[in-house]
DOFI-855358 format. One record per residue (C-alpha): x, y, z. Coordinates in Angstrom, 2 decimals. Layout:
((X; Y; Z))
...
END
This chain:
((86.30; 5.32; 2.36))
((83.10; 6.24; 2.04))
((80.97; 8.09; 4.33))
((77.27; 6.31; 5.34))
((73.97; 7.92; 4.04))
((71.54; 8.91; 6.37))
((68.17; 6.32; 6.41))
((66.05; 8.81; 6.23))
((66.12; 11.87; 4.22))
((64.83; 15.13; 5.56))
((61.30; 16.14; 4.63))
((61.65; 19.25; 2.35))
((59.45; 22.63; 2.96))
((57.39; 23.73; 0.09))
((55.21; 26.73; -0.17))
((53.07; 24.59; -2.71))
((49.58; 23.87; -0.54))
((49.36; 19.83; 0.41))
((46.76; 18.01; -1.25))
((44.31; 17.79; 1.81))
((43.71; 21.58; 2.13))
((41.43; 22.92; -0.24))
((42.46; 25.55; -2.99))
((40.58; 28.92; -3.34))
((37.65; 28.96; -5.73))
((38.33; 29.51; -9.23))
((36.76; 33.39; -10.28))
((36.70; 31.79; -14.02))
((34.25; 29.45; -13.21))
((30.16; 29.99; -14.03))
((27.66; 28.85; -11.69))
((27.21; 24.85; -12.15))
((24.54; 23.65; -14.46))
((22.56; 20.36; -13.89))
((22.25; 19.81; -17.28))
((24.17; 20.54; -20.63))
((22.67; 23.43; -22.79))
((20.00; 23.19; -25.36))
((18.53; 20.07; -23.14))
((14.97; 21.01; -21.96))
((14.74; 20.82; -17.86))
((10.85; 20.12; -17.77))
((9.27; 17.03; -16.65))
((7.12; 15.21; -19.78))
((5.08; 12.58; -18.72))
((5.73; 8.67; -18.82))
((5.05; 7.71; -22.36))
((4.48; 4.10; -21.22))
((2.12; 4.83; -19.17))
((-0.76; 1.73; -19.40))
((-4.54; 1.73; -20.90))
((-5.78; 1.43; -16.97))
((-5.13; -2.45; -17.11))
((-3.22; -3.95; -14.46))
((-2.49; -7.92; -13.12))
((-5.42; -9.10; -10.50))
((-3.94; -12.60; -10.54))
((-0.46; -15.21; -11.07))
((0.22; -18.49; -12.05))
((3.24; -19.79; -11.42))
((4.43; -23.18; -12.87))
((7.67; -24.58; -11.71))
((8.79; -27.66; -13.31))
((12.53; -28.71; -12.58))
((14.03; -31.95; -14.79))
((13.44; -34.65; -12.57))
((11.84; -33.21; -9.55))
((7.68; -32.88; -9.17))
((6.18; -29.83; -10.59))
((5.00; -27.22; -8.63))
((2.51; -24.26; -9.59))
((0.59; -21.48; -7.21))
((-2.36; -19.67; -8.22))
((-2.17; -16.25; -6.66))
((-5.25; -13.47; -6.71))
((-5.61; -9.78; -5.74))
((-9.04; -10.78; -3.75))
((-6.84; -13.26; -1.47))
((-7.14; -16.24; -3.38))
((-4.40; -18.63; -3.06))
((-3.81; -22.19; -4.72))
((-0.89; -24.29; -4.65))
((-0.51; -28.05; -6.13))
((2.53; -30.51; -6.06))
((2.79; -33.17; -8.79))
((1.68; -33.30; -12.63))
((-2.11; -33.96; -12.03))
((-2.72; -31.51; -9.39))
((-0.68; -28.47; -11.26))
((-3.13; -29.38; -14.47))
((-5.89; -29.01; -12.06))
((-4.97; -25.95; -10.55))
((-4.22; -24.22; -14.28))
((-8.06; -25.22; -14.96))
((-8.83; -23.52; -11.50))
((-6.97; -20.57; -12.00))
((-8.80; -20.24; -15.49))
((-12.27; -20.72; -14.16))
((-11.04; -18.22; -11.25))
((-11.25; -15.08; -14.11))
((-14.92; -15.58; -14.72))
((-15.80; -15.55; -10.80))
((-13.16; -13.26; -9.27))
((-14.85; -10.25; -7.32))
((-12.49; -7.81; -9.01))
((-12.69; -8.77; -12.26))
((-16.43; -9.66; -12.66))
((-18.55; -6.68; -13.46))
((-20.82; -5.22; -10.85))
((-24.31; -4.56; -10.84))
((-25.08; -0.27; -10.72))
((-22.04; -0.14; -12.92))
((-22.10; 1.68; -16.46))
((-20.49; 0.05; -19.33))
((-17.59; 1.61; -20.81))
END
């Protein structure tokens, strides 16, 4: 007959260190670097950087297939549009264009020297 195994076998002791504790420092080891060698560490400026223009103002046109069209005229100086239906977004693109002639911000102002 045989004899029955145990159900559990017994947990062996090992001098090796268990993988939560943390192992000693290697002495091999240099101090770390951030980046690899030969790769310059200086901060060059943005070559994209812009000519000084920037957006004053946004027209959005929304027109799903078989739904109205939408659009909204937005503006840096506050001015805000919207229009529902075909008609109204055609007005509101002829607004928004006549807007850039009048708008405080992109007019130019009196006392100022021309570039």
């Amino acid at each position: 007959m045989r004899t029955p195994q145990p159900s559990k076998s017994p947990t062996p002791t090992t001098t090796r260190p268990s993988p939560a504790e943390l192992a000693s420092p290697r002495a091999d080891l240099g101090e770390p670097k951030s980046v690899a060698e030969g790769i310059p560490t200086a901060v060059v400026p943005d070559p994209q950087q812009g000519d000084g223009r920037y957006p004053v103002a946004w027209l959005t046109i929304c027109t799903p297939r078989g739904a109205t069209p939408t659009a909204r005229s937005t503006c840096l100086c506050g001015r805000e549009r919207r229009a529902f239906g075909a008609r109204q977004v055609l007005t509101l693109i002829t607004d928004h264009e006549a807007h850039r002639d009048t708008c405080p911000l992109r007019a130019p102002q009196e006392g100022r020297t021309a570039a």
